[in-house]
C-alpha positions in Angstrom: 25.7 18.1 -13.7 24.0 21.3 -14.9 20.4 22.4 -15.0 18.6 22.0 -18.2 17.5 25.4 -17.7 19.1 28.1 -15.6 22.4 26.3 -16.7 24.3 26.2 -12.8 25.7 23.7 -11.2 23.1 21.0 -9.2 24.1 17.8 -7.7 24.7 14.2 -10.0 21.5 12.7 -10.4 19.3 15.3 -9.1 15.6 15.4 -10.5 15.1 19.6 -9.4 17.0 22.5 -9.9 17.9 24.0 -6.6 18.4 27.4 -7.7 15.1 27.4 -10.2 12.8 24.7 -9.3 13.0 23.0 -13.0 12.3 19.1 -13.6 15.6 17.8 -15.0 15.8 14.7 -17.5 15.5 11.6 -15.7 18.7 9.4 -15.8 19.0 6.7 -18.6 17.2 3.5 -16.8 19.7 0.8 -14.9 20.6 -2.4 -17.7 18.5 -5.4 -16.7 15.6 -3.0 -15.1 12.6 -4.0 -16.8 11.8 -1.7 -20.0 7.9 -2.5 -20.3 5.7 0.0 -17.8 3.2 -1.9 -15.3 -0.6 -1.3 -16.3 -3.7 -3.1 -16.4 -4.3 -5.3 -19.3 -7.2 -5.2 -22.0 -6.6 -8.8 -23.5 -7.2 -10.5 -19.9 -9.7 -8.2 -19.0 -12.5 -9.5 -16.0 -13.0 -7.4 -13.9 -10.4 -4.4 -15.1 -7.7 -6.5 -16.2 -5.7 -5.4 -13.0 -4.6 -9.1 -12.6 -3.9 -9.4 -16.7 -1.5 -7.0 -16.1 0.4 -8.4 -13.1 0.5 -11.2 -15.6 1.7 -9.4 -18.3 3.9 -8.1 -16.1 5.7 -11.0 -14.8 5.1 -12.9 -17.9 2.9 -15.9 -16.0 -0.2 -17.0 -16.5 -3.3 -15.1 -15.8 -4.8 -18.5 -14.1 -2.1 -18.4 -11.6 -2.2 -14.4 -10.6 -5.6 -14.5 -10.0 -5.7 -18.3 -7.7 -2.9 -16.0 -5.8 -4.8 -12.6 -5.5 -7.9 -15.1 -4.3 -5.5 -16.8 -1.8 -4.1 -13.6 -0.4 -7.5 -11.5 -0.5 -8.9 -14.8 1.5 -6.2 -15.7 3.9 -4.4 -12.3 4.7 -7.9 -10.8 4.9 -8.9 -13.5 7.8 -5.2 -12.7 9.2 -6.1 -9.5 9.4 -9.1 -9.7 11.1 -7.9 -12.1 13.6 -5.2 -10.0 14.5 -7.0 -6.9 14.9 -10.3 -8.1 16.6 -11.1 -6.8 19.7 -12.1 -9.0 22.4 -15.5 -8.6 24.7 -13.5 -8.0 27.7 -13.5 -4.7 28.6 -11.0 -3.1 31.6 -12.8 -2.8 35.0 -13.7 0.8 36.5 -13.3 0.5 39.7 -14.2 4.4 40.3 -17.9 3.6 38.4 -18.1 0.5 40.0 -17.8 2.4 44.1 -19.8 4.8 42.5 -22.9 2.8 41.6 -22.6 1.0 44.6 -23.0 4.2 47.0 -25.9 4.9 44.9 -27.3 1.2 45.7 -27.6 0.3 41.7 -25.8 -2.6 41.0 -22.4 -2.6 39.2 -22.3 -3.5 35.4 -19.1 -5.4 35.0 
């Protein structure tokens, strides 16, 4: 393969030059790749049509993208939380807790 604009030699399906730095053309896509880009939709447009485009996208219905964003934004947010939540219990000093009992105050544990 040759650069598009210093004209040399570069590796097959390189997307930058490595003797000039320039942007080659990007290879033809793959057959069965999907052709249509994924963006947000203006028919199905609610909140900024980001589901309308998923929808769009996969060609299914807008009802059922957004039940499934609700599911997931309910369900793997509580997930989320449950797995990351820190507990009360906190580990035990035992230097501050001989400390505070030389100096007669009692221990906070």
């Amino acid at each position: 393969m040759n650069c598009y604009n210093c004209q040399k030699d570069i590796l097959e399906g390189s997307r930058y030059c490595y003797h000039c730095g320039a942007a080659q053309k990007p290879l033809t896509p793959l057959p069965g790749a999907p052709a249509k880009p994924l963006r947000r939709s203006r028919k199905h447009k609610v909140i900024a049509g980001v589901c309308g485009g998923f929808a769009e996208y996969f060609s299914v219905d807008v009802a059922l993208v957004r039940v499934i964003w609700l599911l997931v934004a309910l369900f793997g947010g509580y997930r989320t939380g449950w797995s990351t939540k820190v507990t009360d219990r906190r580990p035990i000093r035992w230097a501050t807790v001989w400390r505070m009992t030389r100096l007669g105050r009692p221990p906070i544990i």
